[in-house]
C-alpha positions in Angstrom: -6.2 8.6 -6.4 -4.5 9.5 -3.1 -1.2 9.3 -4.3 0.7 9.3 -0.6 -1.2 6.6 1.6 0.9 5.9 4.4 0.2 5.3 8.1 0.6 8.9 9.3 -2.2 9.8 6.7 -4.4 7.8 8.6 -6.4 9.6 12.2 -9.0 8.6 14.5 -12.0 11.4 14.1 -12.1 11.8 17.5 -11.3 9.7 21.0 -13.5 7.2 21.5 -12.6 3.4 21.4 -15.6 2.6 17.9 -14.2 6.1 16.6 -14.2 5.8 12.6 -10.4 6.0 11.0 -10.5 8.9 8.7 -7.9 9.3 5.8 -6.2 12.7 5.5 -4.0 14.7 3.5 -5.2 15.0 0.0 -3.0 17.5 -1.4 -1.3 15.2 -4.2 -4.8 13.2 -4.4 -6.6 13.8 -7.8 -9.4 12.6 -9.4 -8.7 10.3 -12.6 -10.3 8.9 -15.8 -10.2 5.3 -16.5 -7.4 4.1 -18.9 -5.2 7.6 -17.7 -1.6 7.2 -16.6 0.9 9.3 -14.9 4.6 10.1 -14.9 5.3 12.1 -11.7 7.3 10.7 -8.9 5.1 11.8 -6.3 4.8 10.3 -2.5 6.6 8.6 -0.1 9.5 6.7 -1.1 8.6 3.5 1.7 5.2 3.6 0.5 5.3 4.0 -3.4 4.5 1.3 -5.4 7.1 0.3 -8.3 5.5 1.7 -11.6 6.3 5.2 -9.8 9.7 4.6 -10.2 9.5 3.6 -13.7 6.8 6.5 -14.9 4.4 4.6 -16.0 1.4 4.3 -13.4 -2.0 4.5 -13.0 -4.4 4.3 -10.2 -3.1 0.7 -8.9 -0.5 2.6 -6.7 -3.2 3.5 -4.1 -3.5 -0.7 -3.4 0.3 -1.1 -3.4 0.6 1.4 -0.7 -2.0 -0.4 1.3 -0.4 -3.1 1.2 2.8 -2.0 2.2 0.7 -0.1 5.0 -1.3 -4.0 5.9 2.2 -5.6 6.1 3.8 -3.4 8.3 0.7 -4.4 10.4 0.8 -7.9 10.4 4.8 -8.0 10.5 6.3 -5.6 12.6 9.4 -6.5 13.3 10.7 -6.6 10.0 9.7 -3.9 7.5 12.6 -3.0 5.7 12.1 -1.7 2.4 14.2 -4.6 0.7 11.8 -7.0 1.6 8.6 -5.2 1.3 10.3 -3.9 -2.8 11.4 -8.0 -3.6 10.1 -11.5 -2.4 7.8 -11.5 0.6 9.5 -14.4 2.8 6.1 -16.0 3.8 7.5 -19.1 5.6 9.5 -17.0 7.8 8.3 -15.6 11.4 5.7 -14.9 12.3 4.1 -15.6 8.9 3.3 -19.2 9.5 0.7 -17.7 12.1 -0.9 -15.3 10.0 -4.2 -16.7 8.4 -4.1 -18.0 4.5 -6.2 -15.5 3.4 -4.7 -12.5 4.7 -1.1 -13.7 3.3 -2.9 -14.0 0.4 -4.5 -10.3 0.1 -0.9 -9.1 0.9 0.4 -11.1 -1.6 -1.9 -9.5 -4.3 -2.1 -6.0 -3.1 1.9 -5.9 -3.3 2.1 -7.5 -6.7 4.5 -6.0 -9.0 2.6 -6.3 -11.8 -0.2 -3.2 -12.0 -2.0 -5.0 -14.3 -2.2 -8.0 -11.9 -2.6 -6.5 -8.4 -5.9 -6.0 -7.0 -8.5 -3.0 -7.3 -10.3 -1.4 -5.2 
């Protein structure tokens, strides 16, 4: 569990234009047991899933913060943290151009509901 993914985490391993993206900065990362939660509030706010907040968390928190991470991707312009943290608008701009699926993988990696939000 990585605990803080955010974009900043993310680097190129080296200049060329097929380098691979390499994730760094493990120093809250741990490894876990299935079934084992956590009560630390740990990472960056922007980035943390909700369960942080509330102390009761496993693994899932790693997906929520790529998803905040693949919607600030596909939707720019507006990423403030009210409307990554409530409803996801997804008849707004530019919305109705992104593809089905990947509102959909957004849609699932951000759900509220650990229990319900995909795995990796």
């Amino acid at each position: 569990m990585h605990w803080d993914l955010k974009p900043e985490n993310f680097l190129y391993a080296n200049s060329s234009e097929i380098s691979p993206l390499k994730v760094i900065d493990f120093g809250l990362s741990m490894c876990f047991k299935q079934g084992e939660r956590f009560s630390e509030i740990v990472g960056s706010p922007y980035y943390m899933a909700p369960e942080v907040l509330k102390r009761n968390y496993a693994q899932k928190i790693d997906i929520s913060s790529a998803g905040v991470i693949l919607y600030i991707l596909l939707f720019w312009a507006e990423t403030d943290e009210a409307i990554i943290r409530s409803r996801i608008d997804l008849d707004r701009e530019p919305w109705p151009k992104v593809s089905d699926n990947a509102k959909d993988l957004v849609s699932r990696m951000l759900d509220k509901n650990p229990y319900a939000r995909l795995t990796a």
